[in-house]
C-alpha positions in Angstrom: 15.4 -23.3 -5.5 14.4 -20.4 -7.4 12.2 -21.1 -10.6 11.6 -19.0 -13.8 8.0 -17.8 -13.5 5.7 -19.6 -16.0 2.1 -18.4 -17.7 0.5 -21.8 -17.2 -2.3 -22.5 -14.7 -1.1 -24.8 -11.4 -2.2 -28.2 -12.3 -1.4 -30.1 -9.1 -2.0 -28.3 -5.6 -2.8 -29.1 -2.4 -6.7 -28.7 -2.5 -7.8 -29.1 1.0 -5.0 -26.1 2.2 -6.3 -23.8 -0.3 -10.1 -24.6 0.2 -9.1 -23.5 3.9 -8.4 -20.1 2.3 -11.2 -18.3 0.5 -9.6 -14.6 0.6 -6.7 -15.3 -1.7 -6.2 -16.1 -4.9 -3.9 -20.1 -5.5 -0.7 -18.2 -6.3 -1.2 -16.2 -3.0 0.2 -19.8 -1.4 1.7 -21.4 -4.3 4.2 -20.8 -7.2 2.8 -21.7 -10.8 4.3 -24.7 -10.4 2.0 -25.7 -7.2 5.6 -25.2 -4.6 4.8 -23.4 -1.8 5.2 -20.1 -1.9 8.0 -17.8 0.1 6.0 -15.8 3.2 7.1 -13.3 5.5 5.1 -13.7 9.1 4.9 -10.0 10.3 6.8 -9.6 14.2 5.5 -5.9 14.8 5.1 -2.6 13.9 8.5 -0.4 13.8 7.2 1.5 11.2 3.9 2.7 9.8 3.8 4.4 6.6 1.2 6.1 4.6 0.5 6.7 1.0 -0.5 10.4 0.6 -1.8 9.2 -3.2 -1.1 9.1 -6.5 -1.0 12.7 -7.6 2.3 14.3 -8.1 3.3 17.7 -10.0 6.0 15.8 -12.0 4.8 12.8 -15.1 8.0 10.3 -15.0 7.3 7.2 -17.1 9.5 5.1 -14.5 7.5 6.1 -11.6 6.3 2.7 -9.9 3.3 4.7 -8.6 2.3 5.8 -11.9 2.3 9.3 -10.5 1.4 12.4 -12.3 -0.8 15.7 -11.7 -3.7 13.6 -12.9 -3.4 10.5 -11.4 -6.3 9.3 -8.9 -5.3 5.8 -8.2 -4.9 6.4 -4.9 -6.5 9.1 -3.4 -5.1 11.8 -0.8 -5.9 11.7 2.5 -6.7 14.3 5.1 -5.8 14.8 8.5 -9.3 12.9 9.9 -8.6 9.5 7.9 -4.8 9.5 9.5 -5.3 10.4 12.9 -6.9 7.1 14.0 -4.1 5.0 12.9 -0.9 7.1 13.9 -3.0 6.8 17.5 -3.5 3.2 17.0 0.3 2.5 15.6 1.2 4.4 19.0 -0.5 1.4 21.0 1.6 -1.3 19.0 5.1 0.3 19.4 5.4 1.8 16.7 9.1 4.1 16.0 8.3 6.1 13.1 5.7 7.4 10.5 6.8 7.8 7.1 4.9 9.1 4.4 5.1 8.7 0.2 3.3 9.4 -2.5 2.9 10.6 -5.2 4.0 14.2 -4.3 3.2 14.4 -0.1 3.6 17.9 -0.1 0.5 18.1 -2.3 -1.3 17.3 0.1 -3.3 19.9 1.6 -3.8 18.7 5.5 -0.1 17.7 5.1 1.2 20.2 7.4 -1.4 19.5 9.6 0.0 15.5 9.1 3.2 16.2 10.3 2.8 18.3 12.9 0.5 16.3 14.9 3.1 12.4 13.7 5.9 14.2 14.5 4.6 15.5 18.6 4.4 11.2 18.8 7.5 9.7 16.9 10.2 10.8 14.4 8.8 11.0 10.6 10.2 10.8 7.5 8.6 12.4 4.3 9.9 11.4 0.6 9.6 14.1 -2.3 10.6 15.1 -5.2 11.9 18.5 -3.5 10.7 20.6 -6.2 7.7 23.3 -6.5 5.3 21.9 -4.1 8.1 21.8 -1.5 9.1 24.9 -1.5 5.5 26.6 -1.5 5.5 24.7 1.6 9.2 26.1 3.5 7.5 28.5 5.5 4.2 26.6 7.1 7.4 23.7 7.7 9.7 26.0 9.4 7.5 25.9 13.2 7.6 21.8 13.1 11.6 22.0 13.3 10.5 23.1 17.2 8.3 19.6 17.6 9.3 17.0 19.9 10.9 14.1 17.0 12.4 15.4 14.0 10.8 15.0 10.2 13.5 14.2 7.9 13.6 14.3 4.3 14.2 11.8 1.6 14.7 14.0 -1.7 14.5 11.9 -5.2 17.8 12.4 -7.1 17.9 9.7 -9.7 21.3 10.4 -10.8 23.9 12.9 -9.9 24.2 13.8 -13.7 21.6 16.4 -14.3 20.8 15.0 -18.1 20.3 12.0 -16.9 18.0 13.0 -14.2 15.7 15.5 -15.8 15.3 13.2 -18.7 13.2 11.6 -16.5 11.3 14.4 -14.6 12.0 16.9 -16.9 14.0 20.6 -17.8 15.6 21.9 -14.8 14.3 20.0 -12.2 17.3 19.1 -11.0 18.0 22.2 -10.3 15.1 22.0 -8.7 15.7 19.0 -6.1 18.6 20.2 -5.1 17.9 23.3 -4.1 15.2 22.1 -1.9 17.6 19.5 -0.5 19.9 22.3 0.3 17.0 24.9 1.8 16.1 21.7 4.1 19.5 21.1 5.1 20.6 24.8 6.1 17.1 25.1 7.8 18.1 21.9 10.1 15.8 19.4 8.5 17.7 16.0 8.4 18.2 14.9 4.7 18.9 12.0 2.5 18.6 11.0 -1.0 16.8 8.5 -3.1 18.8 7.3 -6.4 18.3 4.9 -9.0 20.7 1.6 -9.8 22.0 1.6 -13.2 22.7 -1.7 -14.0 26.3 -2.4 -14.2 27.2 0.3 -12.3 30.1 0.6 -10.3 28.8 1.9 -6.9 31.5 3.1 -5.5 32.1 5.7 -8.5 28.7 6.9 -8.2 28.5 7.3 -4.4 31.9 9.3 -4.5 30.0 11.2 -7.5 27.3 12.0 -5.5 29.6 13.1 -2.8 31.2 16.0 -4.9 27.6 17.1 -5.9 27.1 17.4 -2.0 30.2 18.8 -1.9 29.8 21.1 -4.7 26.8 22.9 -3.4 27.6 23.0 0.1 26.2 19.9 2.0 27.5 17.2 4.2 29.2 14.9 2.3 28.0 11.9 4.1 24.2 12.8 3.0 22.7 9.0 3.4 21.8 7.9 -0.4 19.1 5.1 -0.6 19.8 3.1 -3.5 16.8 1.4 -5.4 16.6 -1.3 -8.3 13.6 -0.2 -11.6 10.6 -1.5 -9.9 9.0 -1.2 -12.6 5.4 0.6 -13.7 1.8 -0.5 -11.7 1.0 -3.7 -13.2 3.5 -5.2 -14.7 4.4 -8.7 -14.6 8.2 -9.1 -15.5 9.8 -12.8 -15.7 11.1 -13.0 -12.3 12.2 -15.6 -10.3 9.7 -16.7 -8.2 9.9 -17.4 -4.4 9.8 -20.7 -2.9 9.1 -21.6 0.9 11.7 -23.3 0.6 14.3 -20.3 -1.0 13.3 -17.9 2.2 15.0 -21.0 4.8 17.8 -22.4 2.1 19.1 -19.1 0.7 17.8 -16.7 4.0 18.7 -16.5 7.2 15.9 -16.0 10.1 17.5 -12.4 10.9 17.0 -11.8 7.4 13.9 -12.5 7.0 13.0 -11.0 10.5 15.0 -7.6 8.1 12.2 -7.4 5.8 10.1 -4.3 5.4 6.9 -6.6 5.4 8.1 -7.7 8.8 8.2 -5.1 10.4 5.8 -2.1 8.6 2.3 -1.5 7.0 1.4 1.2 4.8 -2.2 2.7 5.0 -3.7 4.3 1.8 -6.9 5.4 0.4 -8.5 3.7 -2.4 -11.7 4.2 -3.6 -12.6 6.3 -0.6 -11.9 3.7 1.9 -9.2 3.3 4.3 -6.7 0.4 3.6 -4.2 -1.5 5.4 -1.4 -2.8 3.0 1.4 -5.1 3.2 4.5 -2.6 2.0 4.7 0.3 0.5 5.6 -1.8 -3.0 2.8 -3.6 -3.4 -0.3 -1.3 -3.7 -1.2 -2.2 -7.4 -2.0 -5.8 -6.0 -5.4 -6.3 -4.2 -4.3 -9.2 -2.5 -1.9 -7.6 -0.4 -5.1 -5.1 1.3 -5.3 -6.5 4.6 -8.7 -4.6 5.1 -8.9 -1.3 7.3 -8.0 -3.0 10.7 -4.3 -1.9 11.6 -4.1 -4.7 14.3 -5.5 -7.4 12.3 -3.4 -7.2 9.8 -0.4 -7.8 11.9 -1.2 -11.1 12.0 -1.8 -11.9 8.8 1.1 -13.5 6.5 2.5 -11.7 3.8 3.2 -13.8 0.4 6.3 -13.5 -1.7 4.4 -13.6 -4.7 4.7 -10.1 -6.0 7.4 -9.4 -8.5 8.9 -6.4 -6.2 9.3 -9.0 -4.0 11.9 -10.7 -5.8 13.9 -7.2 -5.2 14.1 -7.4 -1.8 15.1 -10.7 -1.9 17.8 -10.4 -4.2 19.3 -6.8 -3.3 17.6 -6.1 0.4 15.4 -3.7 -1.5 14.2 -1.6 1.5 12.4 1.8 1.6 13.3 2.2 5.0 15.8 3.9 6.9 15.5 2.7 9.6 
């Protein structure tokens, strides 16, 4: 049963389990009201995704990376940090490498990046489409010849322009998607990232979306990945929390064998070290670093305890497309 999430300390716990544990924290295994928390135990690794850091040409005060050009929360990564673990994800089956950010196309060995992830396995790459993109069109055009295919996710938060550059700002709209559309006619597979309004009626804004396609000469069938506010670094909204007991009542085990966290890792660089993490969501949490070992961490259970969490639970949040 889910429980409203509470600001007292857990005053009756299990003592001996968590004296067994010394590397997380009490709400790592428990709720604040000392119920055991919701886990995900990790099957392999379909996916491997890496955080190309925190700095991004665009400031939006939604961004759940807290992205901007001066950010350096996460730092960017070159081509030498990223090579040992796309060859290590190889050996554990891995299907894809996806990369976020921040602004990936920042990234200055990013070329480099791709062209070596996408001679091993598909890749996708999410952006805002905008400046840093297109200074990079030309050095992208020889990868379309690479054996798998890098798609692109471009970030269109609404298919309203007003609404959209409120956010990022004046004209970049505009912007996104003419880089979705340069992608497209070059052969690059697209999709699109938008936000959830709440109360929205979906199908209304899919069809919306559809005439924008439509309207500037794209497929209309462009895949849109829909995502809930996750919310700044840091913050601790009153969420539900997740009980052991929710993930079997409420969940079934192909759902929870459907979770990101089962399935993925995302590597990133934080002060100038290496980092295996849980999901892409959960980076602003030190609990969910699983160290620098890519195969260890497979192992390793992954809590429910973070409020991003709760959105996969409730919506089947998932940055994946796979």
């Amino acid at each position: 049963m889910l429980e409203r999430a509470e600001v007292h300390a857990v005053e009756t716990i299990e003592i001996k389990e968590l004296q067994a544990d010394t590397t997380r924290s009490n709400r790592w295994k428990y709720t604040p009201k000392g119920d055991k928390a919701g886990y995900i135990q990790p099957l392999r690794l379909q996916e491997l995704w890496f955080h190309t850091g925190t700095k991004c040409n665009l400031s939006c005060d939604f961004c759940l990376e807290g992205s901007s050009p001066s950010d350096k929360r996460l730092a960017s990564p070159k081509f030498k940090d990223l090579k040992p673990y796309i060859d290590e994800a190889l050996t554990l089956g891995t299907q894809q490498f996806s990369f976020t950010g921040g602004e990936p196309m920042l990234v200055k060995d990013i070329i480099d990046i791709l062209n070596y992830a996408s001679s091993k396995k598909p890749c996708l790459v999410l952006t805002n489409g905008t400046d840093p993109l297109m200074k990079r069109i030309e050095a992208l055009k020889p990868l379309l010849n690479n054996a798998h295919p890098i798609s692109f996710r471009i970030s269109l938060d609404s298919y309203d322009a007003k609404i959209h550059d409120q956010g990022r700002g004046k004209g970049e709209f505009n912007k996104a998607v003419i880089g979705l559309r340069t992608l497209h006619n070059l052969g690059f597979p697209v999709s699109v990232a938008r936000h959830i309004k709440p109360g929205e009626n979906s199908t209304n804004v899919n069809q919306a979306f559809e005439d924008l396609f439509a309207l500037n000469g794209l497929p209309q069938n462009i895949h849109i990945v829909a995502f809930p506010d996750f919310l700044t670094p840091g913050s601790l909204p009153q969420v539900p929390h997740i009980t052991e007991n929710c993930m079997t009542s409420y969940q079934t085990e192909e759902q929870r064998n459907n979770y990101m966290c089962a399935t993925s890792k995302m590597i990133v660089k934080k002060d100038g070290k290496m980092q295996v993490y849980a999901c892409t969501l959960v980076d602003d949490d030190e609990e969910y670093s699983f160290g620098s070992d890519l195969t260890a961490s497979m192992q390793q259970r992954i809590s429910m305890k973070h409020h991003r969490c709760y959105s996969c639970f409730a919506f089947g949040a998932s940055c994946s497309e796979m």
